[in-house]
N, C-alpha and C positions, 0 to 999 in steps of 0.2 A: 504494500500500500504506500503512497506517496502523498505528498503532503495535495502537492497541487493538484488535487482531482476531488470529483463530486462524491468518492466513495471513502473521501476523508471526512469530508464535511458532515456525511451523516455519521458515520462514524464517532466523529469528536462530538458532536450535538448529541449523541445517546451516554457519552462518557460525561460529558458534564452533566448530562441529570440524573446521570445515577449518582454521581457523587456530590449530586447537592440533597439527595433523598435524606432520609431520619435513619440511615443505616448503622448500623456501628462500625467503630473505625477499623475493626480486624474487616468486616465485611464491604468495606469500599475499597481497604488494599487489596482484596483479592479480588474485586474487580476492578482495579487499576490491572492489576498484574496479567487478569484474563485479557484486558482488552490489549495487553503490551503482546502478549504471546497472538494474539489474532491480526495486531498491526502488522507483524512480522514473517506470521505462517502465511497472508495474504500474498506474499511473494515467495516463497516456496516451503510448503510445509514441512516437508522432513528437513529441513535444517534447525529446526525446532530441537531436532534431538541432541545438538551440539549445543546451543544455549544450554540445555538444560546438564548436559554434562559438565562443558564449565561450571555453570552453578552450582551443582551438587559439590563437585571433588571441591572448588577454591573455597567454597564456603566451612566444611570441615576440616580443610589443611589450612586454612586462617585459623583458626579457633583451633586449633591444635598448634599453632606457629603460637600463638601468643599465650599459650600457658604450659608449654614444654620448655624443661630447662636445659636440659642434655641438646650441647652443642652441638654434636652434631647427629642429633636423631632433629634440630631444628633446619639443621644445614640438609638432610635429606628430604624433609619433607619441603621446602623451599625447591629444591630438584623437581623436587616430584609436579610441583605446579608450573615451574617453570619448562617443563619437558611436553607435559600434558598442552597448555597453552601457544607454547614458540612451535609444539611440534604442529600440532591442528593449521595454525599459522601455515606456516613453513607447506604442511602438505597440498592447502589447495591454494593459496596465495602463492607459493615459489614453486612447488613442484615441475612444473612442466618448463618453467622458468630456469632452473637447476639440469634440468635433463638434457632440454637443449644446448646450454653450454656444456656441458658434459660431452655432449656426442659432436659435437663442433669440437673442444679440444682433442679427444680421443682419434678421430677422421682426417685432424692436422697433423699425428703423428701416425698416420699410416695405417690404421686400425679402422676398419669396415665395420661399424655398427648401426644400426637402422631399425631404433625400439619401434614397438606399435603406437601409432599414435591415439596421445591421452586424450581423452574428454574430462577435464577435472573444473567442474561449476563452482563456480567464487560464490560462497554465500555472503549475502550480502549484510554488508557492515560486520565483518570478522574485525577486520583490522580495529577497531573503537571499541566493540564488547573485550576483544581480547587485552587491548591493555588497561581497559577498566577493572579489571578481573585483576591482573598481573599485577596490578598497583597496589590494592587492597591485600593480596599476599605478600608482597614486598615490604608496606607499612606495617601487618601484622608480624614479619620478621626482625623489622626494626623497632616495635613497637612504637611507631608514631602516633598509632590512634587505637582506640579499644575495639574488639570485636564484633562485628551486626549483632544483635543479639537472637534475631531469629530466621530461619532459611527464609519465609517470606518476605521480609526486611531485605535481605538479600538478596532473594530472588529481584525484587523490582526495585532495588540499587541498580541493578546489571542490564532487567529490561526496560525499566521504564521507558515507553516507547517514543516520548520527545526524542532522547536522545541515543539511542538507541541503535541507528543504522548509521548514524554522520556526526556524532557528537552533539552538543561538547562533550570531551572527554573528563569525567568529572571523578574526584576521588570521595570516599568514604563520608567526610564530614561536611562534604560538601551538599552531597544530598541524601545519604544516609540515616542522619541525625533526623531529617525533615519527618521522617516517619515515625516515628518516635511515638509524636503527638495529632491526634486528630489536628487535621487542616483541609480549607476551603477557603477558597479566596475571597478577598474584603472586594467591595464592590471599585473601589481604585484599580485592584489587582486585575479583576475579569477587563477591565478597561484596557486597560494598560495591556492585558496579554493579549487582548483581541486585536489591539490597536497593533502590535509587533507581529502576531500573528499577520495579519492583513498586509503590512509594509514588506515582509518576509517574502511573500507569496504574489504581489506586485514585483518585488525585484527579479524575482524569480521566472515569474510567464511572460509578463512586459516586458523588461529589459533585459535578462538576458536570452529569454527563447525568444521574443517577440520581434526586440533590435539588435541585436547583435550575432544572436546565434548562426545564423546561415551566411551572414558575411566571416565568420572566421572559419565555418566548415569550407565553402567556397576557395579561400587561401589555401589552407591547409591540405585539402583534398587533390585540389587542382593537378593534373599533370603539367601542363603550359608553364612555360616560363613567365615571372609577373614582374609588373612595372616596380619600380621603389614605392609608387603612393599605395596600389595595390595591397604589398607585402608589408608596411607598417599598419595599411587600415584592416589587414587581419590580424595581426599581432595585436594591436590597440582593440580589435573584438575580442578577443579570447579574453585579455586581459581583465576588461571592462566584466566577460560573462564568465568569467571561472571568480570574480569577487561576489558578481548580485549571484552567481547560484549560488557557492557554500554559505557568503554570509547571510543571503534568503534563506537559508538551511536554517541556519544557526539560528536566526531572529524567529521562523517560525517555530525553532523548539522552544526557545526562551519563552516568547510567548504562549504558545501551547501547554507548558510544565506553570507558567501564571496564573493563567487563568484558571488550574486547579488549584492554586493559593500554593504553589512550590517556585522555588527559586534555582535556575541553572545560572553555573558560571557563564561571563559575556566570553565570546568566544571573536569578535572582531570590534575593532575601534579607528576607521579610518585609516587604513595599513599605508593608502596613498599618499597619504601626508606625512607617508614617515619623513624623517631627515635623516640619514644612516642606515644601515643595515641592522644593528642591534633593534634600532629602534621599530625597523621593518617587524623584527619578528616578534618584537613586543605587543604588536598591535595585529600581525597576521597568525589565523591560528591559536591563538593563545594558548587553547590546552595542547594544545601540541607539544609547543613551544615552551610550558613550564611540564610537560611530563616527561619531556626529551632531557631538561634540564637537570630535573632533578632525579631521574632515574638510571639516565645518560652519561651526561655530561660530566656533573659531580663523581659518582661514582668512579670514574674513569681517572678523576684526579683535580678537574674542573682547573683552576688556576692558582691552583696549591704548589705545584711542583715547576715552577720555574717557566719560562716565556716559551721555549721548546717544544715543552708539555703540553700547553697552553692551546699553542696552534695544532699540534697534533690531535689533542681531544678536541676542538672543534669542528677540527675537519671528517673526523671519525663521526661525530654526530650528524653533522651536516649530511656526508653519504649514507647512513641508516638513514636518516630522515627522508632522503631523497628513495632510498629504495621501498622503506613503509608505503609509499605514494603508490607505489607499480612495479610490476615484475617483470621490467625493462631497462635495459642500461640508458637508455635517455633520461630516465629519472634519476639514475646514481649523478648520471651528466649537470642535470638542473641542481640535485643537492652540494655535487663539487663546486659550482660557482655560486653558488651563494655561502658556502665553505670560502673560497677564494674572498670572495666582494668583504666576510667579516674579517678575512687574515690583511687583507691590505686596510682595511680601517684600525684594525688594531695598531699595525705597525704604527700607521701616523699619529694613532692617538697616544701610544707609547713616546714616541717620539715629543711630540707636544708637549706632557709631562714633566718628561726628562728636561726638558728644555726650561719649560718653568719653573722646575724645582731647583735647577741650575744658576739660574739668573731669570731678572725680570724681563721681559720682551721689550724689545725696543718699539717705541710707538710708531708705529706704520699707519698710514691712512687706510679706511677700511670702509666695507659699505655697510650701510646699518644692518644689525643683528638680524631684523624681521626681512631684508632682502635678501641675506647669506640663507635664512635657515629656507626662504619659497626654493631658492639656485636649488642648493644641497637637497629638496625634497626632488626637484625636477630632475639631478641626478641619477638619485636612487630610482623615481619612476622610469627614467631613462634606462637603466643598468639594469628594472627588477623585466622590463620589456624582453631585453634581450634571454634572461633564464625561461620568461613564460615558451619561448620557442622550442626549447627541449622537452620543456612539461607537456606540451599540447602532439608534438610530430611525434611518430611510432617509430622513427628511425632518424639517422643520425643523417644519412643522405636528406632525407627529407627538412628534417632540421639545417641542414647547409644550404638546401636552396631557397628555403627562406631567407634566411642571415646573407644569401650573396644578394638577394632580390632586395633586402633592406638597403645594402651597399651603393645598391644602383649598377650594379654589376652581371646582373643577367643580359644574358645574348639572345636576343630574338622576343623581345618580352612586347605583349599588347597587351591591352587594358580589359580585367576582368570584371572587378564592380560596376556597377551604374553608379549614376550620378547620384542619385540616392538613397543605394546602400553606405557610400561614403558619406553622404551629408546626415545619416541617423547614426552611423557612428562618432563623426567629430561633434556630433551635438551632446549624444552622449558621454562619452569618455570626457571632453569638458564641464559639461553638467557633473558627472563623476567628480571630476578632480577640486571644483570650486567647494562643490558641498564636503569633503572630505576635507580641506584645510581651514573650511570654515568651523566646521563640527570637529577639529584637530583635536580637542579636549575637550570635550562633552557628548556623552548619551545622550542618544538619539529620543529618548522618552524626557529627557531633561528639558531637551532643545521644543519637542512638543508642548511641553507647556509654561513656558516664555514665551509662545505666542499666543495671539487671543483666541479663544474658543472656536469661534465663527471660522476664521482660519484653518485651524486644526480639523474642524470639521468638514470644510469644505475638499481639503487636501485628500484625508480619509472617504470621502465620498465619491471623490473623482477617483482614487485608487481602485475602489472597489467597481465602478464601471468599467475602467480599462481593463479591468479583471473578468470581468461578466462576458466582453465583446473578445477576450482576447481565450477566453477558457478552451478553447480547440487543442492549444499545446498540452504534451501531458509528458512531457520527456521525464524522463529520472532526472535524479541530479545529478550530478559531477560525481561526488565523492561519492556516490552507493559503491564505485567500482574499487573503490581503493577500502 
């Protein structure tokens, strides 16, 4: 089931009135939980059986992680979860991914092999249940938080169906606790979720299937050689439609888990206005980005052991990150340079440092702060352009003739878009880019009500008719596949 279709809407309109009924509170979690496992079997039912295996083992080997003292009957059972989890991972996420390189190196060294070929179906949203799972037994090894206290608690920690297929990727106390205590949203809340729900779900059909989607398929697909403006207004599509789908993703869980009177972590905050690369992934992703960190990064040594180190474990992060994405080395590709983009910021900002902690700078003329940081943003959007080309092409060829068609360097190139597939993207990606530096530091539910009502309503009303006229799309989103 997906968010943007009519089979959600009834769907979520039956969930909300059960759990605003005179139920009790064990008996609305269990129908949160039925209708998580219904959201989910709606796209292929027996993958229901691996949720429920995660569930089961992590939830007993937590609660046995965090009250066994015997070190390494803890270190085994920590195995045990990690094997069960990485391996399930591993099998139908890399599998066939693995195999292929496999018989490509073995056929470079003169060896004739030529397995059957696999049919192995990505269930979807593996990649988000499993390190929601993984984290909760990690924490419970570390003892960072106390144990769910009951399999249903934990059951729909894991499925609660906002977040469920695409994130956020949320840990224990984050929404675990929420269950604790009967809840139902205050009448701000339902507002407020419906309202993120709807913006969510306009980003989503509107703007990224509606305007942008077919001019980056278009680019990307193309055989033909393409012009420069061509090959940046598909890049500049993708770019614009791989942010409204997942952060449409994201805004329709957050909203959707509101409107039950539950709270998910924000999962994006205007990544385009970053200034920097750190900054980038501060705002892109988020739980990614702090579960890469602190399960990742840290663990590995973080920037504890020296400047070496330092770059080493980022770059190391950055390639898992990139391969989490897809069981393609264009993804390993797109996570090395954004690896690369943070090791050259580092340098300079080491540098910088050093320098001022040396001596004072000598005063240079300078352009004002708020013109550096627009540049510095326009950089990074510039530079984060060029990575979205490995993200999006299924090959590394294909990836080249983009990046040579950006160049201005293709031989024989005509003109693919129309004049107003181009002029709905540079409307958009502009539109994009003003409201993202405008909203730089503020929630989008913040910035809703600093204007006046009438306003806000009128916005939300026109939302919902581009939505009504535009309801024909019905694509998945981006990340089901990752």
């Amino acid at each position: 089931m997906i968010f943007n279709s009519y089979t959600f809407i009834v769907f979520f309109v039956i969930v909300l009135v059960l759990h605003n009924l005179p139920f009790s509170w064990k008996t609305k979690k269990v129908n949160l939980l039925a209708a998580s496992y219904i959201f989910y079997a709606a796209w292929n039912p027996p993958f229901i059986l691996l949720l429920w295996l995660s569930t089961i083992v992590d939830y007993f080997v937590g609660k046995a992680l965090y009250t066994q003292n015997n070190i390494h009957k803890r270190r085994g059972l920590l195995v045990i979860s990690l094997i069960g989890n990485l391996g399930m991972l591993c099998f139908f996420k890399y599998g066939g991914f693995l195999m292929e390189n496999f018989v490509s190196v073995v056929n470079a060294l003169g060896w004739s092999y030529h397995p059957p070929k696999s049919n192995i179906i990505l269930p979807a949203g593996i990649s988000f249940y499993t390190f929601t799972t993984l984290c909760y037994t990690i924490d419970m090894y570390k003892r960072e938080s106390k144990p769910i206290p009951t399999l249903l608690d934990f059951g729909l920690f894991v499925t609660f169906f906002p977040h469920l297929v695409a994130g956020p990727i949320v840990r224990p106390p984050q929404l675990a606790a929420q269950f604790e205590q009967p809840r139902t949203a205050t009448h701000k809340q339902l507002l407020d979720g419906l309202f993120l729900l709807s913006l969510g779900l306009f980003m989503k059909v509107v703007l990224a299937d509606g305007m942008l989607a077919a001019s980056a398929d278009a680019v990307f697909n193309t055989p033909q050689a393409l012009t420069a403006l061509d090959a940046w207004m598909g890049v500049l599509a993708f770019t614009g439609q791989i942010f409204f789908d997942f952060a449409g993703y994201s805004m329709c869980a957050v909203g959707a888990a509101l409107s039950l009177g539950f709270t998910l972590p924000q999962n994006f905050q205007t990544p385009y206005a970053a200034t920097g690369f750190s900054d980038f992934w501060r705002r892109w992703h988020i739980t990614l980005s702090a579960w890469l960190r602190d399960y990742l990064y840290i663990p590995l040594g973080g920037n504890r052991k020296g400047k070496f180190r330092t770059y080493v474990n980022l770059m190391i992060t950055m390639l898992l990150g990139g391969l989490w994405h897809g069981a393609n080395w264009t993804f390993v590709a797109w996570g090395g340079l954004h690896g690369l983009y943070l090791w050259v910021e580092k340098f300079f900002e080491d540098r910088k440092n050093s320098r001022l902690a040396a001596a004072a700078p000598a005063s240079n003329p300078q352009l004002p702060k708020a013109y550096r940081g627009i540049l510095y943003a326009l950089l990074t959007f510039f530079l984060v352009n060029i990575t979205w080309v490995f993200f999006r092409a299924t090959t590394f060829a294909g990836a080249g003739k983009i990046l040579t068609a950006m160049a201005g360097l293709a031989q024989g190139a005509v003109p693919l878009l129309s004049s107003l597939a181009i002029l709905k993207v540079a409307v958009v990606i502009a539109g994009m880019l003003i409201v993202h530096w405008v909203l730089r530091n503020t929630k989008v539910i913040d910035a809703a009500y600093k204007l006046p009502w009438w306003i806000t309503g009128t916005v939300w009303s026109a939302m919902l008719i581009l939505l009504i006229l535009s309801q024909e799309s019905s694509s998945t989103f981006i990340y089901f596949q990752f």
